[in-house]
C-alpha positions as CSV (number, residue, x, y, z in Angstrom):
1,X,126.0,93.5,128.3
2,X,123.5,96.1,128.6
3,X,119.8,95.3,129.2
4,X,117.3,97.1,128.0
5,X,113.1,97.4,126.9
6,X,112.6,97.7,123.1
7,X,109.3,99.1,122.5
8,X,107.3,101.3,118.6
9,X,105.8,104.3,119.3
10,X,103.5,105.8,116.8
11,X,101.4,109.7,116.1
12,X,99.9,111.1,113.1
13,X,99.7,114.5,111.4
14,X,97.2,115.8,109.0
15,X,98.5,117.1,105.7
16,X,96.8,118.9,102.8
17,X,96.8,119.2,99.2
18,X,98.6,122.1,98.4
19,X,100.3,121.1,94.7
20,X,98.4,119.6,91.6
21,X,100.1,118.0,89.2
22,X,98.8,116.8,85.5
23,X,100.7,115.2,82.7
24,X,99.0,116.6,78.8
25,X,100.0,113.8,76.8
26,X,99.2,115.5,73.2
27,X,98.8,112.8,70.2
28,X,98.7,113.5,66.3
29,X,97.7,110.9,63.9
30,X,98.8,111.4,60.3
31,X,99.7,109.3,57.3
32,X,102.9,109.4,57.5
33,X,105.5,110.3,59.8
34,X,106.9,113.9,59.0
35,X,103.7,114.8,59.2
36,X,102.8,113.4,62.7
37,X,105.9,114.8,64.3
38,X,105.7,118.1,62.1
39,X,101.5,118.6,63.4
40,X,102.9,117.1,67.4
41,X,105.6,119.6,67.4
42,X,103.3,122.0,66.4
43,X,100.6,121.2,68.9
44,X,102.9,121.1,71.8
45,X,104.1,125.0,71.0
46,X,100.4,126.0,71.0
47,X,99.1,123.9,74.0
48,X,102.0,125.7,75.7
49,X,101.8,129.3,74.6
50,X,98.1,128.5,75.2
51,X,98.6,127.6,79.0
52,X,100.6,130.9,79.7
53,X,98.0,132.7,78.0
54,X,95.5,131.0,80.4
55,X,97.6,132.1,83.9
56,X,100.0,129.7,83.8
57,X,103.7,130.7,85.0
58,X,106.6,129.5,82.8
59,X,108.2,127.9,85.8
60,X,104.7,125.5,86.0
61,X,105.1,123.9,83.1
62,X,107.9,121.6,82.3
63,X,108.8,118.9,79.2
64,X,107.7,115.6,79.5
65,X,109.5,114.1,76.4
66,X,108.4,112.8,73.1
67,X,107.3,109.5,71.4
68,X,106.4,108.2,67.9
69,X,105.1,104.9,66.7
70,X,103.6,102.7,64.3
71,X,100.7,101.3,65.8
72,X,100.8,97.4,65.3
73,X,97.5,97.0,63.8
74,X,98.4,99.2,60.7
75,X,101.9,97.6,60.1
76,X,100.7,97.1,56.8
77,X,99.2,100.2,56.1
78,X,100.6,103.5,56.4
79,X,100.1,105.7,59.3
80,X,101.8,107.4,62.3
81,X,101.7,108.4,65.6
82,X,103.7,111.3,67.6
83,X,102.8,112.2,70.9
84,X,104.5,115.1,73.1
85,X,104.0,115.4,77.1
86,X,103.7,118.3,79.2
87,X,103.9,118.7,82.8
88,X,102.0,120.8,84.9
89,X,102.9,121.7,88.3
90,X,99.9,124.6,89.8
91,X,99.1,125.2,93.6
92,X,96.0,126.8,92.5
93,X,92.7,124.3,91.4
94,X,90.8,126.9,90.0
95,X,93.6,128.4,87.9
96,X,94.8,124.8,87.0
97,X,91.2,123.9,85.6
98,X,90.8,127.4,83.9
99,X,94.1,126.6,81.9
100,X,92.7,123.3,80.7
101,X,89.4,124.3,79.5
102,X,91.2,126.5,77.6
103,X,93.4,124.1,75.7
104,X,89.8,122.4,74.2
105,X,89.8,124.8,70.7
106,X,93.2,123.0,70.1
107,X,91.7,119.8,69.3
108,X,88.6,120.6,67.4
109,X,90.7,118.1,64.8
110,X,89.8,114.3,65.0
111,X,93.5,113.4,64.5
112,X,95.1,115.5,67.5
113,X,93.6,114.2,71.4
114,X,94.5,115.4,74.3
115,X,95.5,113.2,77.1
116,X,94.8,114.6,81.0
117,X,96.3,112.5,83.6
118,X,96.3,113.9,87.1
119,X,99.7,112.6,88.9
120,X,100.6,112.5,93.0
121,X,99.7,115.7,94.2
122,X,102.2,117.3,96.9
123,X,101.3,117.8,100.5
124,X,102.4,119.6,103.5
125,X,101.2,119.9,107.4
126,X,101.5,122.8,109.4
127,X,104.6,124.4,110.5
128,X,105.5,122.6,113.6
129,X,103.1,119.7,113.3
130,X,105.5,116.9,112.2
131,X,107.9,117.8,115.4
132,X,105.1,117.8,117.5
133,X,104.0,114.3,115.7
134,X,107.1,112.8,116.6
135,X,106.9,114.3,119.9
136,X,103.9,112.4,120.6
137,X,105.3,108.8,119.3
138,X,108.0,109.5,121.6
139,X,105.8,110.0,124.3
140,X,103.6,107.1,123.2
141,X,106.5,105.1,123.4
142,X,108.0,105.9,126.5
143,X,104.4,105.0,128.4
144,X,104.7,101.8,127.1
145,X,107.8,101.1,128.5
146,X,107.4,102.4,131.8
147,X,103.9,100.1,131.6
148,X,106.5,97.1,131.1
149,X,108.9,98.0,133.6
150,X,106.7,98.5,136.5
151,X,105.9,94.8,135.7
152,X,109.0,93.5,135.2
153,X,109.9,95.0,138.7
154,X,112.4,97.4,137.0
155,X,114.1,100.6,136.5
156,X,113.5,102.5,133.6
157,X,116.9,103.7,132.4
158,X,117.5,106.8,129.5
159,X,117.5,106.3,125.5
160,X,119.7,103.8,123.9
161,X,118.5,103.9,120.6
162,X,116.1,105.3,118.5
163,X,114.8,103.8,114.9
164,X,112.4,105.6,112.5
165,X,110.5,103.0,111.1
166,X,109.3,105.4,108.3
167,X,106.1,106.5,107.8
168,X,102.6,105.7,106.0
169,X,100.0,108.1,104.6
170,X,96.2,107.1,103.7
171,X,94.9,107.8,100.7
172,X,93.1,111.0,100.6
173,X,91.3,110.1,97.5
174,X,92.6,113.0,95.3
175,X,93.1,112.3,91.9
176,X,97.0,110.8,91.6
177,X,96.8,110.1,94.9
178,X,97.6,106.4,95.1
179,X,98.1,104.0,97.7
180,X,100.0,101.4,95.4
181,X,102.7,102.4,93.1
182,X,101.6,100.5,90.3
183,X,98.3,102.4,90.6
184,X,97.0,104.0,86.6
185,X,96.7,107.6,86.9
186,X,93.1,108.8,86.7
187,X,92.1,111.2,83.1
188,X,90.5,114.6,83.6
189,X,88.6,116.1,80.9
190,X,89.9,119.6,79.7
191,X,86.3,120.9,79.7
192,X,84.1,121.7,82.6
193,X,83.2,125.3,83.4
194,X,86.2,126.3,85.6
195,X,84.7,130.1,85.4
196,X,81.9,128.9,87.4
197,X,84.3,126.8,89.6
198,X,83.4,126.2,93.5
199,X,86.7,126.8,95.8
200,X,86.6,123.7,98.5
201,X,89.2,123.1,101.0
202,X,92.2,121.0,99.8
203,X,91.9,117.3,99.7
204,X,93.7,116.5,103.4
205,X,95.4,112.3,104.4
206,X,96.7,111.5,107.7
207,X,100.2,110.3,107.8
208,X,102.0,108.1,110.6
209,X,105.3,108.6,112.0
210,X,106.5,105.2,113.6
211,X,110.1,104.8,115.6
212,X,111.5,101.8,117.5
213,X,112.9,103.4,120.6
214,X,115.2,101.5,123.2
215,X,115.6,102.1,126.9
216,X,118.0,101.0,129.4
217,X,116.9,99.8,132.5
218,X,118.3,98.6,135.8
């Protein structure tokens, strides 16, 4: 039977913001419901044509399905409801944010609103940094079996086995960004000056790369 020191080893990389992403949800209320989905249909076409318009490339914007309903509090009454959702996909803020200010003279009426809900925004590290991440936990893990071994009066042997754990990000605090899966997604207005807009860095999160490494020894 073989013998061996089981030990975790652990590093972290530092990765950036360098996709947002926004789901539009665009709502009509009417009296009744040809209406709704006739005025929705037609508000999704324009908030579309309007985002190209604004910079937007056809392959950034995607469908996000439709919905209609009767709200329960006017079961009795007539009325309708018909939403449409976009979805946004921009690795440019400033471009993103110039796109939604202009969608604002599309809802100038009290029936149609417009919906801004900033999703998980993609990340990336360096080229090279996640090998050299997992370099480190290696590493990390190999000290602290030699530290054992030396104690236990014996031989550090090669590799036996190696385990990834999986890994775990902070929060970076971006909108989206959520720790907790169940997490609501945070509204962004559509207004807010984006042709005065101040470039900052993107928002960055440290994630950790843990393995469970096993060593022979003799």
């Amino acid at each position: 039977m073989e013998t061996y020191i089981q030990v975790s080893g652990e590093s972290q990389l530092v990765e950036t913001v360098f996709e947002h992403r926004a789901a539009l949800t665009l709502t009509v209320k009417a009296s009744k419901a040809e209406v709704a989905l006739s005025e929705a249909t037609s508000l999704r076409n324009a908030t579309i044509r309007t985002l190209k318009d604004a910079g937007l490339k056809p392959e950034e914007i995607s469908e996000g399905g439709r919905e209609a309903w009767q709200p329960w509090y006017r079961k009795r009454n007539t009325g309708q409801e018909a939403s449409h959702r976009v979805l946004i996909a921009c690795r440019e803020t400033r471009r993103l944010y110039l796109a939604l200010d202009a969608l604002q003279s599309l809802f100038d009426n009290a029936r149609h609103t417009l919906e801004v809900n900033m999703q998980r925004p993609r990340f990336e590290a360096p080229e090279g940094a996640e090998a050299a991440a997992q370099v480190a936990a290696m590493q990390q893990a190999r000290h602290k079996a030699e530290a054992i071994a030396r104690e236990a009066g014996v031989t550090l042997g090669a590799v036996a086995q190696i385990e990834e754990l999986g890994s775990q990000a902070e929060n970076s605090g971006a909108y989206g960004d959520h720790t907790w899966a169940l997490a609501a997604a945070a509204p962004m207005s559509a207004g807010g000056g984006a042709d005065d807009f101040e470039e900052l860095s993107g928002a960055t999160r440290k994630r950790t790369l843990r393995y469970r490494v096993r060593f022979l020894i003799g």
